[in-house]
HTML snippet that shows the backbone in 3Dmol.js (N, CA, C, O; Angstrom):
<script src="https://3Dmol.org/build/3Dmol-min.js"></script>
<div id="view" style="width:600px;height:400px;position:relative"></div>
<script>
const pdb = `
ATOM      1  N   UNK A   1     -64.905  -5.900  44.204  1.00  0.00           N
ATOM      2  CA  UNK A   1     -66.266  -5.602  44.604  1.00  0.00           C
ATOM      3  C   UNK A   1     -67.028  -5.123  43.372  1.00  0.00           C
ATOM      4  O   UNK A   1     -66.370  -4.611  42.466  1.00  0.00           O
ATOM      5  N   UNK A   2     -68.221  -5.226  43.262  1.00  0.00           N
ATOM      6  CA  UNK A   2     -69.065  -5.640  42.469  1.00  0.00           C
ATOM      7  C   UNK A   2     -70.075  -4.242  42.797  1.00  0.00           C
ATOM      8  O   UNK A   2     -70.575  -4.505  43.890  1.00  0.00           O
ATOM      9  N   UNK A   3     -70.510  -3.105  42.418  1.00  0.00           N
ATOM     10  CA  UNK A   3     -71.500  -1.787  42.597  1.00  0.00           C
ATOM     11  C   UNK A   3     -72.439  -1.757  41.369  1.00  0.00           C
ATOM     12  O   UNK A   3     -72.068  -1.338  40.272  1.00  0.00           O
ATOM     13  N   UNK A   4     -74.088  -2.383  41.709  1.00  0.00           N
ATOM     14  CA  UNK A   4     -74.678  -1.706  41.086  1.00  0.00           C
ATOM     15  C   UNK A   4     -75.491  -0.344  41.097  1.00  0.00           C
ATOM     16  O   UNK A   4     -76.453  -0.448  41.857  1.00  0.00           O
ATOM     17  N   UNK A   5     -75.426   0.605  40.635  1.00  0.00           N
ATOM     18  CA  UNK A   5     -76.492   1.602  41.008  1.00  0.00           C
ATOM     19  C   UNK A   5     -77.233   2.434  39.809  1.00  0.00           C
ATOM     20  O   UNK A   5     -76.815   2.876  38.739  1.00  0.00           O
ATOM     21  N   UNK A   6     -78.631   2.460  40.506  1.00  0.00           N
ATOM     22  CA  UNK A   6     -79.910   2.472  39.734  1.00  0.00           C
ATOM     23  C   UNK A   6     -80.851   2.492  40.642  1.00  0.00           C
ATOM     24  O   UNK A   6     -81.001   2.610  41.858  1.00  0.00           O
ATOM     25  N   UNK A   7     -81.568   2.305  39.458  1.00  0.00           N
ATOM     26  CA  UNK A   7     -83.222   1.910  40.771  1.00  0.00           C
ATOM     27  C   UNK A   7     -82.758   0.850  41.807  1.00  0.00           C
ATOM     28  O   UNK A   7     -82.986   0.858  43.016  1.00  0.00           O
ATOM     29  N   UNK A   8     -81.979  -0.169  41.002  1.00  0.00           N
ATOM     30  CA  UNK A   8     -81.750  -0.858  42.139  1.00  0.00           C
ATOM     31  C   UNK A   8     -80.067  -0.611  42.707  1.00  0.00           C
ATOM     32  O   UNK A   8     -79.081  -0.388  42.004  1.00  0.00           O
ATOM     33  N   UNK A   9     -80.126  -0.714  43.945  1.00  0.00           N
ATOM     34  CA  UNK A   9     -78.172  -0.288  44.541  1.00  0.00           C
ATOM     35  C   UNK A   9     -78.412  -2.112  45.194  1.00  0.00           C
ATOM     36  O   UNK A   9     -79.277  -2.660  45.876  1.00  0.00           O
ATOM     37  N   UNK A  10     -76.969  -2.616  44.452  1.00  0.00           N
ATOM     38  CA  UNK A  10     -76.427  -3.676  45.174  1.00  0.00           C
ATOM     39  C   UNK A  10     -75.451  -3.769  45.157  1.00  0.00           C
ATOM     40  O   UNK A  10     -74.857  -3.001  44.401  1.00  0.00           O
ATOM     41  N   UNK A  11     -74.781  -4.586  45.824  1.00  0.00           N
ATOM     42  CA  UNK A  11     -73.644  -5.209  46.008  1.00  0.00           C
ATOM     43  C   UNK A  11     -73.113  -6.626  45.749  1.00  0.00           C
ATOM     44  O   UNK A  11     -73.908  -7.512  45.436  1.00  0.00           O
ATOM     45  N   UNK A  12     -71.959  -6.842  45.853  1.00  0.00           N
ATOM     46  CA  UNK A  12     -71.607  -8.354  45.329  1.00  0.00           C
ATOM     47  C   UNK A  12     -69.846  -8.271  45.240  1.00  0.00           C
ATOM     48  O   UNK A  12     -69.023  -7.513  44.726  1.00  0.00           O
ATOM     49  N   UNK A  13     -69.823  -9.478  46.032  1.00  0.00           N
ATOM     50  CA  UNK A  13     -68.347  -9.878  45.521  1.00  0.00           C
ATOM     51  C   UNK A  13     -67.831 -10.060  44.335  1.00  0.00           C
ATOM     52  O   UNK A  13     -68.662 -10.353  43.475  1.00  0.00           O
ATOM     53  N   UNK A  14     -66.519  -9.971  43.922  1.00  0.00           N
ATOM     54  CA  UNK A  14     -65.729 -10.931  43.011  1.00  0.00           C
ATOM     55  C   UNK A  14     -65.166 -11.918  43.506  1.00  0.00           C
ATOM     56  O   UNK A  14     -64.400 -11.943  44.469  1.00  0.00           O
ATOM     57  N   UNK A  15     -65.747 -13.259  42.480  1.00  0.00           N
ATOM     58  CA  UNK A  15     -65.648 -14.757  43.552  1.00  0.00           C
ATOM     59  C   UNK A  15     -64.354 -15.095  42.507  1.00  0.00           C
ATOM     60  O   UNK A  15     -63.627 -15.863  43.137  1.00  0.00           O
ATOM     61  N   UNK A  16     -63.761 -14.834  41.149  1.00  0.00           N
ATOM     62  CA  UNK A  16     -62.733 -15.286  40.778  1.00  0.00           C
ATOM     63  C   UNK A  16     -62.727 -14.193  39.273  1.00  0.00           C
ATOM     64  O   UNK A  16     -63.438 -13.221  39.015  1.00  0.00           O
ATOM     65  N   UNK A  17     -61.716 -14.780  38.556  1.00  0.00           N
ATOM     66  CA  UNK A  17     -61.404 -14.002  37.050  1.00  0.00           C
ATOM     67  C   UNK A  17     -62.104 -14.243  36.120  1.00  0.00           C
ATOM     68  O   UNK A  17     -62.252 -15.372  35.652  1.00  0.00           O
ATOM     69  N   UNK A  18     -62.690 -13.129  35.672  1.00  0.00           N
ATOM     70  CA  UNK A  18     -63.594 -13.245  34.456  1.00  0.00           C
ATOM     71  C   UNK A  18     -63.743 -11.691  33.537  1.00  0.00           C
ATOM     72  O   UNK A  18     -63.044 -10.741  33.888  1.00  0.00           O
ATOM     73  N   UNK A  19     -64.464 -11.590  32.654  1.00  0.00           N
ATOM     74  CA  UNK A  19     -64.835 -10.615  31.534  1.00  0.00           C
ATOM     75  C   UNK A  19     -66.416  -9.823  32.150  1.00  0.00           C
ATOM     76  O   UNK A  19     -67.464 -10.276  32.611  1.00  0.00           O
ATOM     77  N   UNK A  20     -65.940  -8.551  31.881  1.00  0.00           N
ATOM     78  CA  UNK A  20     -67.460  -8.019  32.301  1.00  0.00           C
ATOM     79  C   UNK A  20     -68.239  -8.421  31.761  1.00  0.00           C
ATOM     80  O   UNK A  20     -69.250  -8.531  32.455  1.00  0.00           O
ATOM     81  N   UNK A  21     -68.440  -9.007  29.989  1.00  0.00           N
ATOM     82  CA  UNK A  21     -69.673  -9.421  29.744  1.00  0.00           C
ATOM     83  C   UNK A  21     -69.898 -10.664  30.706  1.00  0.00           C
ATOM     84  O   UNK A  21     -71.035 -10.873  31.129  1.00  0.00           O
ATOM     85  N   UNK A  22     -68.808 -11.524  31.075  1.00  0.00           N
ATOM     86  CA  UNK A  22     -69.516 -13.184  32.091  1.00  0.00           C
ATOM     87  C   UNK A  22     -70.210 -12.488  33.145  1.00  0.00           C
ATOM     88  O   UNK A  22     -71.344 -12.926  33.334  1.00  0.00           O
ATOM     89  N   UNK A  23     -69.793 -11.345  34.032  1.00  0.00           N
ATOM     90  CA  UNK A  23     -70.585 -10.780  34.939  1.00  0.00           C
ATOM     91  C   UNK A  23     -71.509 -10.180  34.590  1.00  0.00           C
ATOM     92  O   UNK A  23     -72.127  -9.681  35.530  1.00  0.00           O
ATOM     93  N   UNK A  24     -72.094  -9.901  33.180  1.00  0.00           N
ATOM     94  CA  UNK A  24     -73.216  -9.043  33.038  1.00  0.00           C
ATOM     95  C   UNK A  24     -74.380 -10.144  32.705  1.00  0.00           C
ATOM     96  O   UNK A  24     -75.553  -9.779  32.631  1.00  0.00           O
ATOM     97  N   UNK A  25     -74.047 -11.336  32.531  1.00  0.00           N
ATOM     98  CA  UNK A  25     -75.015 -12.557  32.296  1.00  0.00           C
ATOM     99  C   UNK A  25     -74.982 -12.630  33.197  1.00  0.00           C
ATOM    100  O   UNK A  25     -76.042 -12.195  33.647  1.00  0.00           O
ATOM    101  N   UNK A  26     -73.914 -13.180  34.468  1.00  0.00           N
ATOM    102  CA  UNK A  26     -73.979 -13.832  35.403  1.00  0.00           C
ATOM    103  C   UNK A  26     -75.450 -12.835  36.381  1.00  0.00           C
ATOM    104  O   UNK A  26     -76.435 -13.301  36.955  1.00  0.00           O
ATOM    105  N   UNK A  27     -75.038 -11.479  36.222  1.00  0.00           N
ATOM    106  CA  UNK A  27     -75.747 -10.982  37.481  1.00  0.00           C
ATOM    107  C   UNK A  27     -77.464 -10.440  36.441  1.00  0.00           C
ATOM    108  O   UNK A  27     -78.396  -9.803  36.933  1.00  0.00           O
ATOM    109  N   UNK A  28     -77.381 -10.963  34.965  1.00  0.00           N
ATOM    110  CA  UNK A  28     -78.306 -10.663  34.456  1.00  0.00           C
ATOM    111  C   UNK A  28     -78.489  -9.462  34.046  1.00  0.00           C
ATOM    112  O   UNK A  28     -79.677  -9.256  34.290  1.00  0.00           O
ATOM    113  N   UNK A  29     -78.039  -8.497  33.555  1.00  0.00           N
ATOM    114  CA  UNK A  29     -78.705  -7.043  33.284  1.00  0.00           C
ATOM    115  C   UNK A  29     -78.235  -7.166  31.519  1.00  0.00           C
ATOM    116  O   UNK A  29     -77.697  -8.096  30.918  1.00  0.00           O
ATOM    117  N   UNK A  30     -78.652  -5.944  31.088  1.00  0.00           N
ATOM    118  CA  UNK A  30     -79.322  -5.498  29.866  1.00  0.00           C
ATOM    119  C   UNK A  30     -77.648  -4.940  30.065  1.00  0.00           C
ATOM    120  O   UNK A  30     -77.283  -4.388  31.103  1.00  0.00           O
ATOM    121  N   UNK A  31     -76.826  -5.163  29.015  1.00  0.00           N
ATOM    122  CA  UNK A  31     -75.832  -4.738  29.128  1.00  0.00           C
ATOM    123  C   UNK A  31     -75.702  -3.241  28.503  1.00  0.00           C
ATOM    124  O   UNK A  31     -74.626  -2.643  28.501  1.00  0.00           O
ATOM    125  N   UNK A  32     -77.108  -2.600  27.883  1.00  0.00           N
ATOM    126  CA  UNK A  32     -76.751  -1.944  27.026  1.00  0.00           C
ATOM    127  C   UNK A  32     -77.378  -0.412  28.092  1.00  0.00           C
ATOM    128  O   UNK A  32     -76.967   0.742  27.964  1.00  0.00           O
ATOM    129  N   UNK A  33     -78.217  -0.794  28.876  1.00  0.00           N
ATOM    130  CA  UNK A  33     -78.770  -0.424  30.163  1.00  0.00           C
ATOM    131  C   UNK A  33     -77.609   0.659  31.398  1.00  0.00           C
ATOM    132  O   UNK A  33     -77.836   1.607  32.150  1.00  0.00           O
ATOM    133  N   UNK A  34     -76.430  -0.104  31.054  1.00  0.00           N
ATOM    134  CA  UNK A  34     -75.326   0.325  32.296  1.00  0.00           C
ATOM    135  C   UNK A  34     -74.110   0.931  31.470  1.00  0.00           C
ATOM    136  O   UNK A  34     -73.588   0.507  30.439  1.00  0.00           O
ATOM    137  N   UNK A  35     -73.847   1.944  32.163  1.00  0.00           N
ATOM    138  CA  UNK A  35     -72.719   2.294  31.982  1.00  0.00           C
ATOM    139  C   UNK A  35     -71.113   1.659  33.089  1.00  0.00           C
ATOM    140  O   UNK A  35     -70.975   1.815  34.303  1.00  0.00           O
ATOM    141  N   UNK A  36     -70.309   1.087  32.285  1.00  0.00           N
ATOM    142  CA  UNK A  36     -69.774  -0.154  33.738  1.00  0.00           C
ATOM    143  C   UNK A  36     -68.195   1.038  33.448  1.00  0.00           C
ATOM    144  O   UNK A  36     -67.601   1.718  32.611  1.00  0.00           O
ATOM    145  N   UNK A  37     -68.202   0.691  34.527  1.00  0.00           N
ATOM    146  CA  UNK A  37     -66.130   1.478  35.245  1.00  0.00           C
ATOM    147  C   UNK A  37     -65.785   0.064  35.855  1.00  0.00           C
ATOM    148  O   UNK A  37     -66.458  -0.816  36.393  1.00  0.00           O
ATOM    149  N   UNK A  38     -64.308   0.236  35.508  1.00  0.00           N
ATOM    150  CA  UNK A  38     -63.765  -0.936  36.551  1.00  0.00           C
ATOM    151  C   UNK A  38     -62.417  -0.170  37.096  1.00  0.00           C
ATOM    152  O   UNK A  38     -61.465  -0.097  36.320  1.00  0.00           O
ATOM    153  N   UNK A  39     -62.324   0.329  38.239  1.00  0.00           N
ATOM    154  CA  UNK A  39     -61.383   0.916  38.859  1.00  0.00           C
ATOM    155  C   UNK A  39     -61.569   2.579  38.473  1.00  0.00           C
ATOM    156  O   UNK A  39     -60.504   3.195  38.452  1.00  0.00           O
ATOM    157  N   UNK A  40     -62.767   3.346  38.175  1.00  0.00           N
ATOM    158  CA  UNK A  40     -63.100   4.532  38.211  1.00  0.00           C
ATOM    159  C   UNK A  40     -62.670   4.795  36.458  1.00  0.00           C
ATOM    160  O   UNK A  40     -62.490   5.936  36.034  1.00  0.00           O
ATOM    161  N   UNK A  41     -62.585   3.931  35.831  1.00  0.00           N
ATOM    162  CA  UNK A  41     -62.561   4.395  33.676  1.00  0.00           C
ATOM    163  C   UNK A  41     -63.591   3.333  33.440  1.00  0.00           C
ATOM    164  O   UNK A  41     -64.054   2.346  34.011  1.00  0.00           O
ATOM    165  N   UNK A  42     -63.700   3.872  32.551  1.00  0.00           N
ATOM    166  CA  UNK A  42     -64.955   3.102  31.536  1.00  0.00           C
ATOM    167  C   UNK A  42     -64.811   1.390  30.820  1.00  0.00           C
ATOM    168  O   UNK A  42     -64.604   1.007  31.972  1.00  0.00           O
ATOM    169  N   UNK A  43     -64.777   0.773  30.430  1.00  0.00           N
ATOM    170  CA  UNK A  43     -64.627  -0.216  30.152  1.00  0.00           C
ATOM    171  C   UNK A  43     -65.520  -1.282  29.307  1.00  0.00           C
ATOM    172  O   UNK A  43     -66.650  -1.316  29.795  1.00  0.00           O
ATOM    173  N   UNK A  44     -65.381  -2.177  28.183  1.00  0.00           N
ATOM    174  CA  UNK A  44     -66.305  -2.493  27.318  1.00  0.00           C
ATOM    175  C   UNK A  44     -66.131  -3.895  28.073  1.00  0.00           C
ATOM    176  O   UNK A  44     -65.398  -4.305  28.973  1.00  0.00           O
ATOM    177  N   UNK A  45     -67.016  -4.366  27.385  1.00  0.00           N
ATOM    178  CA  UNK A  45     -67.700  -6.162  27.878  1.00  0.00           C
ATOM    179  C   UNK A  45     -66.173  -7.399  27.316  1.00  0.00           C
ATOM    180  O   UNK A  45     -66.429  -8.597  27.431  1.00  0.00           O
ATOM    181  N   UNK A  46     -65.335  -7.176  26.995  1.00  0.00           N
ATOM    182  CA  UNK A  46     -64.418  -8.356  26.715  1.00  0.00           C
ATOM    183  C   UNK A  46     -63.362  -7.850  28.104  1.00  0.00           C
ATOM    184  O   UNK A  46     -62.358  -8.535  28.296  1.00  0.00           O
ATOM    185  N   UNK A  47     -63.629  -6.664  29.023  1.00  0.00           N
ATOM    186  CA  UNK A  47     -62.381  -6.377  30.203  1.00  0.00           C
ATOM    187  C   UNK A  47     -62.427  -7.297  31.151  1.00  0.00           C
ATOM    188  O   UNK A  47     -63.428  -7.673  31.760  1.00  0.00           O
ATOM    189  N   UNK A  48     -61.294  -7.669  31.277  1.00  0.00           N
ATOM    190  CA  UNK A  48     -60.658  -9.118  31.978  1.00  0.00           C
ATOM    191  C   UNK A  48     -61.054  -8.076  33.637  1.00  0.00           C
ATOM    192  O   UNK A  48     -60.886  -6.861  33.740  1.00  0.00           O
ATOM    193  N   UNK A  49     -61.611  -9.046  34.782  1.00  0.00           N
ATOM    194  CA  UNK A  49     -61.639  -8.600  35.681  1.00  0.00           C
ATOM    195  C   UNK A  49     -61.263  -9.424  37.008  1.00  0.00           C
ATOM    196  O   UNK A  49     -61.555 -10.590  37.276  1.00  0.00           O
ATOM    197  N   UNK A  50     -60.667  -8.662  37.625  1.00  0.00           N
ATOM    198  CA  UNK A  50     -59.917  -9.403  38.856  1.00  0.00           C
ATOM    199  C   UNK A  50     -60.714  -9.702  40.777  1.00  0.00           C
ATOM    200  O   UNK A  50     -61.847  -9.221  40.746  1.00  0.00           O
ATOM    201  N   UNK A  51     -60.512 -10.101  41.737  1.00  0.00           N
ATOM    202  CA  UNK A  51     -60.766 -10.174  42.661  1.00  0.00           C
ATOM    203  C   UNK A  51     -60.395  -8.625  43.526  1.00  0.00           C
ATOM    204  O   UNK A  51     -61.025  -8.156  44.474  1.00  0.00           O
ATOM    205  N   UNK A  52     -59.482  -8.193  43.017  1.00  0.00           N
ATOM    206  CA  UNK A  52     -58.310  -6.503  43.566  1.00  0.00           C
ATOM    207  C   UNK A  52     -59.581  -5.471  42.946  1.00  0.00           C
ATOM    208  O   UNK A  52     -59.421  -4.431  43.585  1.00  0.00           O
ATOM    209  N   UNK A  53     -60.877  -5.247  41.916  1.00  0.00           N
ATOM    210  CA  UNK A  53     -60.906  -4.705  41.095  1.00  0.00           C
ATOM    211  C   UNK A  53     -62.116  -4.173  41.816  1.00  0.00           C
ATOM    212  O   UNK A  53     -62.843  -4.756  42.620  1.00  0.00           O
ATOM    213  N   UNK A  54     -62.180  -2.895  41.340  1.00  0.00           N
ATOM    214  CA  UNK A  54     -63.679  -2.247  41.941  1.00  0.00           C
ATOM    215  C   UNK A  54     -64.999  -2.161  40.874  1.00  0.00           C
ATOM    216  O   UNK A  54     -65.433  -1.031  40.649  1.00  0.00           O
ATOM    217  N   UNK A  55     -65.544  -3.128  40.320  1.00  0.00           N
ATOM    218  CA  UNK A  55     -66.532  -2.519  39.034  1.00  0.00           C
ATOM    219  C   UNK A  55     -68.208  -1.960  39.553  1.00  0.00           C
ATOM    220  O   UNK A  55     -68.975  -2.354  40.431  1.00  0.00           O
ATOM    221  N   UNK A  56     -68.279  -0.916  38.570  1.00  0.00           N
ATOM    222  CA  UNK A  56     -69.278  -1.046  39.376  1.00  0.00           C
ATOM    223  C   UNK A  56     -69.890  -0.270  37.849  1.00  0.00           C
ATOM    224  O   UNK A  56     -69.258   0.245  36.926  1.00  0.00           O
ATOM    225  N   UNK A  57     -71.493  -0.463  38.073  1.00  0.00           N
ATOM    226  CA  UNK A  57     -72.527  -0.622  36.977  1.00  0.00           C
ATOM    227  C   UNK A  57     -73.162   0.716  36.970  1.00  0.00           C
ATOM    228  O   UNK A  57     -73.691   1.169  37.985  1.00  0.00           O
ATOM    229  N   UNK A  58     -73.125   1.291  35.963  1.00  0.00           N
ATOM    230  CA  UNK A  58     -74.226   2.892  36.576  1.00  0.00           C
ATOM    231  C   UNK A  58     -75.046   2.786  35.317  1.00  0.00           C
ATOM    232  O   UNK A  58     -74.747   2.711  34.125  1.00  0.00           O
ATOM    233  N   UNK A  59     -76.430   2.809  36.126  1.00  0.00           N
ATOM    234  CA  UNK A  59     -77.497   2.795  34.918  1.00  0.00           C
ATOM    235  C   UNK A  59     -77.734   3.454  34.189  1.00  0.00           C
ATOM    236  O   UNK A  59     -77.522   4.548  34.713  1.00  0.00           O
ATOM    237  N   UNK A  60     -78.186   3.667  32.879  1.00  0.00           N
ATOM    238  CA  UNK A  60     -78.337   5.016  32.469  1.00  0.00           C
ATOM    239  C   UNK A  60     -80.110   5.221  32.183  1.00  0.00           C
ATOM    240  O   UNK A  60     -81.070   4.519  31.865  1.00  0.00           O
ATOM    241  N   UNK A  61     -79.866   6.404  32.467  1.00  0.00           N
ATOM    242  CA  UNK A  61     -81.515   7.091  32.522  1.00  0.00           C
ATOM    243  C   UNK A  61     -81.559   8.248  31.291  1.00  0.00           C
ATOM    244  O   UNK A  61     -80.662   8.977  30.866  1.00  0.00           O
ATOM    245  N   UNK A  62     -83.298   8.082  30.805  1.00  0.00           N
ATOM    246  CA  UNK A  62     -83.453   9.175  30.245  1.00  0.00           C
ATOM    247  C   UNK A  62     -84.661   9.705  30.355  1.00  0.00           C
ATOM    248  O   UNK A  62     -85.519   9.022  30.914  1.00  0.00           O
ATOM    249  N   UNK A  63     -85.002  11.001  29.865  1.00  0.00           N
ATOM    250  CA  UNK A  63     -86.565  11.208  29.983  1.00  0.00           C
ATOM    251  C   UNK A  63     -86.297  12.599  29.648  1.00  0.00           C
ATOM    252  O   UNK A  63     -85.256  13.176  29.336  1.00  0.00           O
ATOM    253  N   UNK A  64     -87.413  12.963  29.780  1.00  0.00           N
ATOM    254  CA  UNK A  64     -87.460  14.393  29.785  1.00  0.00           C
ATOM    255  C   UNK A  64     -88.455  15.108  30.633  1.00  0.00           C
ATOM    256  O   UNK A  64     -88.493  16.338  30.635  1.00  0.00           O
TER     257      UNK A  64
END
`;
const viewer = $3Dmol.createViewer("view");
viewer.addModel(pdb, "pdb");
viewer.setStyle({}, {cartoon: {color: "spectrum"}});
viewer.zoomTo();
viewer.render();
</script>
């Protein structure tokens, strides 16, 4: 399963095996934008990802 959250909260399957960066084109975002976990640790854009796998996207914010 697939968690984005941010301004926007979605959802999304994992339809087969791939690299978080193919899912960060695929679903389009600013890769530099999210902070990504895959199974609750952190993880960079070449992590092999499975159908079993929980990733999910946390945006990062700033301001003051």
């Amino acid at each position: 399963m697939i968690r984005i959250i941010g301004r926007k909260r979605e959802t999304f399957p994992i339809t087969g095996q791939a690299t978080i960066g193919a899912v960060v084109k695929e679903l389009r975002l600013q890769e530099s934008s999210y902070i990504t976990l895959k199974n609750g640790l952190p993880v960079t854009s070449d992590e092999p990802v499975s159908v079993n796998d929980e990733i999910v996207f946390m945006e990062v914010f700033s301001g003051g």
